[in-house]
TIDONU-77079 format. One record per atom (N, C-alpha, C, O, CB): residue in one letter; x, y, z. Coordinates in steps of 0.2 Angstrom, whole numbers, plus 2048, in hexadecimal, padded with zeros to 3 digits. Glycine has a CB too. Example, Ala and Ser with C-alpha at 12.3 -4.5 7.8 and 13.67 -1.06 7.14 Angstrom:
2
a8427E4827;a83E7EA827;a8427F0827;a8477EF82A;a8397EA82D;s8407F5823;s8447FB824;s840800827;s843806828;s8467FD81D;
This chain:
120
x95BCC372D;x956CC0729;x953CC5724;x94FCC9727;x952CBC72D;x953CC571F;x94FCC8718;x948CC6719;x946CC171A;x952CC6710;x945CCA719;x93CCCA717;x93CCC8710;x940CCB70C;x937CD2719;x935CC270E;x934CC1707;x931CC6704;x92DCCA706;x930CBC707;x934CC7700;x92FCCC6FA;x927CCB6F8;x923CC76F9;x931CCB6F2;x925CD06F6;x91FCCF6F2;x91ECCB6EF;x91BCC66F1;x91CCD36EF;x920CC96E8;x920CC36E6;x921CBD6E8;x91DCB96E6;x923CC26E4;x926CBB6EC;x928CB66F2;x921CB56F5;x91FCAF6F6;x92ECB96F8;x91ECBA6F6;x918CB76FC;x912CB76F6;x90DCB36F7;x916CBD703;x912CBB6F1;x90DCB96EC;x90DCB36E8;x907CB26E5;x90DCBE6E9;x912CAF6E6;x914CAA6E6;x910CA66EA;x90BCA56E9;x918CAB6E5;x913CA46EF;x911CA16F5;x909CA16F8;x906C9C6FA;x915CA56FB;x907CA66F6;x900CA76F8;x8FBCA46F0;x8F6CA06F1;x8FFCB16FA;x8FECA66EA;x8FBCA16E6;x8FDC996E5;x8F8C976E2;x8FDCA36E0;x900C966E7;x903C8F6E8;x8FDC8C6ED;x8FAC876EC;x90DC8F6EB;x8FDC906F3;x8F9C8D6F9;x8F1C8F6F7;x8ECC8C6F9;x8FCC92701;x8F1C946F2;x8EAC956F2;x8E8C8F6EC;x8E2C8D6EB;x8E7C9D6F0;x8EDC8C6E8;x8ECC866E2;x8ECC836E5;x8E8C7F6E4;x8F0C846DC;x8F0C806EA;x8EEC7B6EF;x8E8C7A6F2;x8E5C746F2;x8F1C7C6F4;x8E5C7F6F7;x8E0C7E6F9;x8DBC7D6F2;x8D7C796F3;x8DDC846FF;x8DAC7E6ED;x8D4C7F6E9;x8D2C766E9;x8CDC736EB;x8D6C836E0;x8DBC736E7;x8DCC6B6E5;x8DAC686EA;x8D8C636E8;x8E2C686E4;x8DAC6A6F0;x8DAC656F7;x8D2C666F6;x8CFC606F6;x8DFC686FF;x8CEC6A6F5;x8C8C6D6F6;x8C5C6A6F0;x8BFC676F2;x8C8C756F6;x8C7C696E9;x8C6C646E5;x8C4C5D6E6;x8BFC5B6E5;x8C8C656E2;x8CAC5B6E8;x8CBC536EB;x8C4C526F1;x8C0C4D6F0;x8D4C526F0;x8C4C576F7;x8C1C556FB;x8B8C576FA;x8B3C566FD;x8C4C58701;x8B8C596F2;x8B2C5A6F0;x8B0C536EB;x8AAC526EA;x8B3C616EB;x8B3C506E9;x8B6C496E6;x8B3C426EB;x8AFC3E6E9;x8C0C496E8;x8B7C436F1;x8B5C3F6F7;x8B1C3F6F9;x8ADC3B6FA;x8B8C3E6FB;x8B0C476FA;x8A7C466FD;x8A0C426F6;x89DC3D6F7;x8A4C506FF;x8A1C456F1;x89DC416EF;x89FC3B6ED;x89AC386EA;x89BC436EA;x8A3C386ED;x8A5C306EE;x8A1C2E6F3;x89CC2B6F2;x8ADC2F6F1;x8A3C2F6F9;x89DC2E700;x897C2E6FD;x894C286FD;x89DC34706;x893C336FB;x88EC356FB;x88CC306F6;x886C2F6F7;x88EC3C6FA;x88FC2B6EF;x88DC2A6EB;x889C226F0;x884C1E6F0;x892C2A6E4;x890C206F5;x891C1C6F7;x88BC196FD;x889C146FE;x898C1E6F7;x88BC1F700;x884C1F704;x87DC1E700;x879C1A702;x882C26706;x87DC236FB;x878C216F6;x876C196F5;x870C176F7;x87BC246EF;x87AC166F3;x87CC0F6F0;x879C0A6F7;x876C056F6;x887C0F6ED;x87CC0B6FE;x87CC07702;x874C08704;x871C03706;x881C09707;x870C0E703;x86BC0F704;x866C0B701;x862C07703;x869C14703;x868C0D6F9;x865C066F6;x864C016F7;x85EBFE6F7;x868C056F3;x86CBFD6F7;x86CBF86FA;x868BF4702;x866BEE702;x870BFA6FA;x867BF8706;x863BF870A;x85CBF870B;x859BF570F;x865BFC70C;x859BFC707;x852BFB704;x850BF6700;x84ABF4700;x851C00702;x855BF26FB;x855BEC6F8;x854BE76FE;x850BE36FD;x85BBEB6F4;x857BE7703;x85BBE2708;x852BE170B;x84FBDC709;x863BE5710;x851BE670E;x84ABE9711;x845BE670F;x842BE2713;x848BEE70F;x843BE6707;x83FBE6701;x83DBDC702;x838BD9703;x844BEB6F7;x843BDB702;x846BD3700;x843BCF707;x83EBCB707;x851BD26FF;x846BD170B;x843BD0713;x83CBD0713;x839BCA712;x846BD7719;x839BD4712;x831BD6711;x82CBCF70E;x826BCD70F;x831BDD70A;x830BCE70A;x830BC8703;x830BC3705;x82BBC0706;x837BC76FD;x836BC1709;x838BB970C;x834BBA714;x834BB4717;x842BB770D;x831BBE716;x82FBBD71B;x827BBB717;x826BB5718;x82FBC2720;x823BBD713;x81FBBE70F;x81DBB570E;x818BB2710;x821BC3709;x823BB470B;x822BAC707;x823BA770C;x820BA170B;x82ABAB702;x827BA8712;x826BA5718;x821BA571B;x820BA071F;x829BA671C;x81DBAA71C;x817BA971F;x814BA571C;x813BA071E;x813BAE720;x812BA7714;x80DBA2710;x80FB99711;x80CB95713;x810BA5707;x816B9A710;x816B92710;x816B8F717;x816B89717;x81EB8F70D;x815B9371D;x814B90726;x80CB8F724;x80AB8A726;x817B9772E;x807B94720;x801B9171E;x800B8971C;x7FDB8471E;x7FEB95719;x805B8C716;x804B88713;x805B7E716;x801B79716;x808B8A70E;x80BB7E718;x80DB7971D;x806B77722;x803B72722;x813B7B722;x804B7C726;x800B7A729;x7FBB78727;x7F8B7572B;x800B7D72D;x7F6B79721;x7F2B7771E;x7F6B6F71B;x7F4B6971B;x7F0B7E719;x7F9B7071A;x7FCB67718;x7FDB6371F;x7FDB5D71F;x805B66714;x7FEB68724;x800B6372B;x7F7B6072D;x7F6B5B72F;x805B69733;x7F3B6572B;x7ECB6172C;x7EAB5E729;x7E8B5972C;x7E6B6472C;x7EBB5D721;x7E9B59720;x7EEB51720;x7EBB4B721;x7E6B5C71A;x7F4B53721;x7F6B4B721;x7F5B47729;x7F6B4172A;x7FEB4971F;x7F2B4D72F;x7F0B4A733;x7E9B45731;x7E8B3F731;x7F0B4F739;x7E5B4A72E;x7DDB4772C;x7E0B3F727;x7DCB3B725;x7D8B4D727;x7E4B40726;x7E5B38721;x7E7B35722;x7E6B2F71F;x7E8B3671D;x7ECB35729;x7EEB33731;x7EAB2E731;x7EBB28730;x7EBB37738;x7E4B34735;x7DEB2F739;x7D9B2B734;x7D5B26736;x7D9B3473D;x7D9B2E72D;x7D6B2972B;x7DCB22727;x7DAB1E722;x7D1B2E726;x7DFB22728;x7E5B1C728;x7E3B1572F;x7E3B0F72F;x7F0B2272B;x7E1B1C734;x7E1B18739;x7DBB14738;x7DAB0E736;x7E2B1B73E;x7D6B18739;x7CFB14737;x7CEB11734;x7CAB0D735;x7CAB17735;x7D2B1172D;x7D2B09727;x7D6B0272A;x7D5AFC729;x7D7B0C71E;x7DBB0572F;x7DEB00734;x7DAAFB735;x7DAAF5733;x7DFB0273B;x7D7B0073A;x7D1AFA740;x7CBAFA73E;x7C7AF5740;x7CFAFE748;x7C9AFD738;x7C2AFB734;x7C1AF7733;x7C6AF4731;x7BFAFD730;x7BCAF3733;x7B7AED72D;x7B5AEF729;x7B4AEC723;x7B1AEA72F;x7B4AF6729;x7B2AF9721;x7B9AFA71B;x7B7AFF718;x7AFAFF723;x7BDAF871A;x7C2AFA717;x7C0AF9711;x7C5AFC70F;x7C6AF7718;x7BDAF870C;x7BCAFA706;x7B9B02704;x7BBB056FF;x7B7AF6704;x7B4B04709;x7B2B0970B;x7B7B1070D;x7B7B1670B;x7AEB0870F;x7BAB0C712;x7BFB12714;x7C7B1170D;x7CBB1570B;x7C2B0F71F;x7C7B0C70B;x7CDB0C703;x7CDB126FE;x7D1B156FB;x7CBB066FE;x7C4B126FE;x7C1B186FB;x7C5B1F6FD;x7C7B236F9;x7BAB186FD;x7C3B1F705;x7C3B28708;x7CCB28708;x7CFB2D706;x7BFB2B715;x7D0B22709;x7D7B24709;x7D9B24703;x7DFB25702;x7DCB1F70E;x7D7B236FE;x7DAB236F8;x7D7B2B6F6;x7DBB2F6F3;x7D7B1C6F2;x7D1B2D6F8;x7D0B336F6;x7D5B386FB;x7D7B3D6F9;x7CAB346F6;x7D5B36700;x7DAB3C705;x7E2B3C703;x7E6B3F705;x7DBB39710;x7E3B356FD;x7E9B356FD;x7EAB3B6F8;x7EFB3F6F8;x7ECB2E6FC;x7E5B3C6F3;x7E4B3E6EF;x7E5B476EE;x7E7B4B6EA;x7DFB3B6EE;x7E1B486F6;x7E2B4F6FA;x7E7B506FA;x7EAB546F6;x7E0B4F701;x7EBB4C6FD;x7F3B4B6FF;x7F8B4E6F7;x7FBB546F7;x7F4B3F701;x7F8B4B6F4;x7F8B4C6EE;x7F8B516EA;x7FDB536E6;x7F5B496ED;x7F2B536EC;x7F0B5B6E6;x7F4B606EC;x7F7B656EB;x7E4B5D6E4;x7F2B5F6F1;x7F4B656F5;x7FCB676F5;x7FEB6D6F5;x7F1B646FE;x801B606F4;x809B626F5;x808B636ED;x80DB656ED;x80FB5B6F8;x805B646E8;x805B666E1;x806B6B6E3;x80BB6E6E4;x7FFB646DC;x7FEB6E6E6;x7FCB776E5;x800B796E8;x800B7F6E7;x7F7B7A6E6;x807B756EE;x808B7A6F0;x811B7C6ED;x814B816ED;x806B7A6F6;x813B766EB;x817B776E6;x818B7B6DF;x81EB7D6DC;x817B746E5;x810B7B6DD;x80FB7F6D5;x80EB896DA;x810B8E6D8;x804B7B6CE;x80AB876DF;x80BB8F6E4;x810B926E6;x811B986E5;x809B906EA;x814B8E6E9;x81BB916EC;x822B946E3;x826B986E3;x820B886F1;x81EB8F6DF;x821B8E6D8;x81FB956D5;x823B996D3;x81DB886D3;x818B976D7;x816B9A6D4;x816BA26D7;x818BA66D3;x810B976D3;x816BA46DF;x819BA76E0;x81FBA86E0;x81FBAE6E2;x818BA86E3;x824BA76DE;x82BBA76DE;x82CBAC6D6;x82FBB16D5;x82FB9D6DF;x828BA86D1;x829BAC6CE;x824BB36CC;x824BB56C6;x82BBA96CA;x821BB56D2;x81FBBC6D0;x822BC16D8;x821BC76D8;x815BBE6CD;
């Protein structure tokens, strides 16, 4: 068996060193691919976060909110009931036409609020 020449190996030795440069390129490539790609999910993730923060936010407001309407249509309840069994019903026609009125403005405000938070 003949031994390669100098050339032969210097050849060989440039080929493999243009090799490694390309492979070294490529995996310089990929890594910042990943890297853009991480970037991007992070983002993402802090949006996801940010949004969460938000809709918990608006859920709380509107569990107020509900529950301030769940009192008052209990109070129109009882005054429903009281115009029932009263003798006073002209009087009490008065307080239920005004509670209806309650009734009323409050599913407004909280439709022009929920309206109104939503868009800021």
């Amino acid at each position: 068996m003949t031994e390669p020449t100098n050339a032969v190996l210097e050849e060989r030795i440039n080929k493999l060193t243009k090799d490694f440069y390309e492979n070294k390129k490529a995996t310089n490539k990929k890594f910042d691919d990943m890297n853009e790609k991480v970037t991007t999910t992070k983002e993402l993730a802090d949006e996801v976060s940010f949004t969460m923060g938000y809709m918990k936010e608006s859920i709380d407001t509107m569990n107020d909110r509900m529950t301030q309407f769940i009192t008052v249509v209990g109070t129109q309840n009882d005054k429903i009931d009281e115009f029932v069994n009263s003798d006073k019903r002209m009087e009490n026609k008065k307080q239920i036409t005004l509670s209806t009125l309650q009734v009323i403005l409050i599913i407004v405000g909280m439709v022009l609020g929920i309206w109104g938070y939503d868009q800021f």
